[in-house]
C-alpha positions, 0 to 999 in steps of 0.5 A: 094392888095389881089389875084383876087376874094380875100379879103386877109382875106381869103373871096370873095372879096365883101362879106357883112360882120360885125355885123349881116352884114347889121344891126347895129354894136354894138357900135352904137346908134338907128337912131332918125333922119330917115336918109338912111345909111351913106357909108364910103369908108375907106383908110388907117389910124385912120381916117375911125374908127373916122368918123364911130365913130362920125356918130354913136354918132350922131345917124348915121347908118353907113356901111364901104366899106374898100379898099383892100390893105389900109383900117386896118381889125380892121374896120371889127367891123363895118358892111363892105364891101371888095372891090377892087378900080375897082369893081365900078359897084359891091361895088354900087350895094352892097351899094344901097341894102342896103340903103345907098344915102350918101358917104364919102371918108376918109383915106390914099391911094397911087395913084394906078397904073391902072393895079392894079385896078381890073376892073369889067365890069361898070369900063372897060367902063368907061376905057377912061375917067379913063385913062384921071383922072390920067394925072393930080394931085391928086385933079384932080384924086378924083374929078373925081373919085367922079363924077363918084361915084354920077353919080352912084345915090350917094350924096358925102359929107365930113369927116368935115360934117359928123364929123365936131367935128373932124375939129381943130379949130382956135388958139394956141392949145398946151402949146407953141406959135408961135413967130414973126419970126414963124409967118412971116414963117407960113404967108410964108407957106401959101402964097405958098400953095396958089399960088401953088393950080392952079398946084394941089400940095400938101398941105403942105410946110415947112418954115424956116425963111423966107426960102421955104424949102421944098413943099409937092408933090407926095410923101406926107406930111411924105416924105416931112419930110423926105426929109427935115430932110435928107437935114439937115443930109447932111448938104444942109440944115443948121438950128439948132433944134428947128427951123422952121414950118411945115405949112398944108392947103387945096389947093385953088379950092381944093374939100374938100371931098376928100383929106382934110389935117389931123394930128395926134400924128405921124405928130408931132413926126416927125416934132420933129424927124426932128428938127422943131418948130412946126406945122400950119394949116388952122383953119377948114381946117384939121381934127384930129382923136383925138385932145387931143392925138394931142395936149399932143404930141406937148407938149411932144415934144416941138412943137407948134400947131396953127390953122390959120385963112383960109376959114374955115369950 
C-alpha cells in the first residue's frame, strides 16, 4: 500500500478523481432508468473493469473506489476514489456526496493484517468489533465487513446482480467433455465443498479419481494448484498428465456478494501447467470477465469446461 495520506500515484489518498471527477467516464452511456450512482469497490484483477463495464451498458452510472495496494490504476479511467481499507468513515462520506446508495464488492484481495489497515476516526471505534471479524474465515470477514458498510446507509448488492451476463452457465462450454470417471470426481468435489461450507473453507477442491486431492484454504485457488502440482513433481502424488478435475462453487451459507468464486484464461492455463483434465463449476455460481477468452483457452489447452448444476443464480 501506499505511505500514510498517500495513494501511491503521488495523490492524497482520497482524492476524487477520473473523467470530469464525479461525472460520467467516457466510456459510459445516459442513465434512462433514474438510478442513484452504482459503488464499486474495486480489488485486484480483471473483474472490477467487467463489472464497471456491464453496469455502464446497462445504462448504469458507476463510480469506482479502488483499494490502495489491490485495485490496477488502469481503472482510473473510471470516475474513482483512492482509499485505504481503513478509511471507512471518509471513502462513505465521499460516496453519499455523490449520490451512490448501491455497493458492490469485486476483485482480488489478501486478508489484510490490521496494522495495515490505516484506520481514520469511525474505524477506530469500531476497533473491537473489527478485532472479532478477523477470528474466523474469510465468509465470516466480509460478511461483517459488509454490515458495517450498510449500517453506513449503503444497500449491497452482487457482481452477479449487477453483472448477471458475466455469470457462466450451465453445460460443457468448450470443445471437450467430461467422462464418467471426471464426472463421478467432479460430483466428489462438490460433496466436499459442501460439507466443508459450515468451517468457512474455501471454494475450491481437486479430485482425481475418486481421490480428494487437494482443498483450497487460506491460500487461495492458485496456490491450491501449486501445492497440487508440487506434490505431483515430488512424486507424493502419482498421476499422469491429463487427469483430474478442478472443481470451484460457492460454500453453502456463503453471502454471494462477497467473494463469489470466478475464472479466467489464467485459471486454466494453470490447471493445464499442473497436468489436470479440466475444470467444474456451479452453473450460476462463478462469474467470468470474459467467457469467450475462458472457453478458447480451455480448448487450446486440452481441458474441459462444465458448468454443473448447483443453486444457481
Amino acid at each position: 500500500m501506499g505511505l500514510p495520506g498517500e495513494d501511491g500515484h503521488g495523490r492524497a489518498a482520497g482524492a476524487a478523481c477520473g473523467p470530469d471527477a464525479a461525472g460520467l467516464g467516457a466510456s459510459q452511456k445516459p442513465n434512462p432508468h433514474g438510478k442513484a450512482p452504482l459503488g464499486i469497490v474495486a480489488g485486484g484483477g480483471s473483474f472490477p473493469a467487467a463489472v464497471a463495464e456491464a453496469a455502464a451498458a446497462d445504462g448504469r452510472e458507476v463510480v469506482l473506489f479502488l483499494i490502495q495496494g489491490f485495485a490496477d490504476p488502469a481503472l482510473e479511467r473510471w470516475p474513482h476514489h483512492w482509499f485505504r481499507l481503513g478509511s471507512l468513515g471518509s471513502v462513505t462520506s465521499w460516496a453519499k456526496a455523490r449520490g451512490v446508495r448501491e455497493v458492490v464488492m469485486v476483485g482480488a484481495l489478501t486478508r489484510p493484517r490490521m496494522r495495515d489497515l490505516g484506520f481514520d476516526f469511525t474505524m477506530l471505534r469500531l476497533l473491537p468489533r473489527i478485532a472479532r471479524l478477523f477470528r474466523g474465515g474469510d465468509n465470516h470477514l466480509l460478511s461483517g465487513v459488509l454490515g458495517l458498510v450498510s449500517e453506513q446507509g449503503f444497500t449491497l448488492v452482487g457482481a452477479h446482480e449487477v453483472a448477471p451476463r458475466l455469470l457462466l452457465p450451465q453445460g460443457v462450454l468448450g470443445a471437450l467433455q467430461p467422462t464418467e470417471t471426471q464426472e463421478a470426481d467432479i460430483a466428489r468435489g462438490l460433496d466436499v465443498i459442501r460439507a466443508l461450507g459450515p468451517f468457512d473453507v474455501g471454494q475450491g477442491v481437486i479430485v482425481v479419481d475418486g481421490l480428494v486431492a487437494a482443498v483450497e484454504a487460506a491460500e487461495g485457488t492458485d496456490q491450491m494448484l501449486e501445492r497440487y502440482g508440487e506434490m505431483r513433481r515430488s512424486g507424493r502424488l502419482r498421476f499422469g498428465t491429463g487427469k483430474g478435475v478442478l472443481v470451484k462453487a460457492p460454500k453453502p451459507g456463503q453471502d454471494r456478494r462477497v467473494d463469489l468464486p470466478s475464472l479466467g484464461p489464467q485459471t486454466v492455463t494453470r490447471a493445464a501447467e499442473v497436468g489436470l483434465a479440466g475444470i467444474a463449476f456451479e452453473a450460476g455460481g462463478a462469474i467470468v470477465p470474459d467467457a469467450q477468452a475462458l472457453v478458447e483457452a480451455a480448448d487450446a489447452a486440452g481441458l474441459f469446461v462444465a458448468g454443473i448444476g448447483g443453486r444457481g443464480a
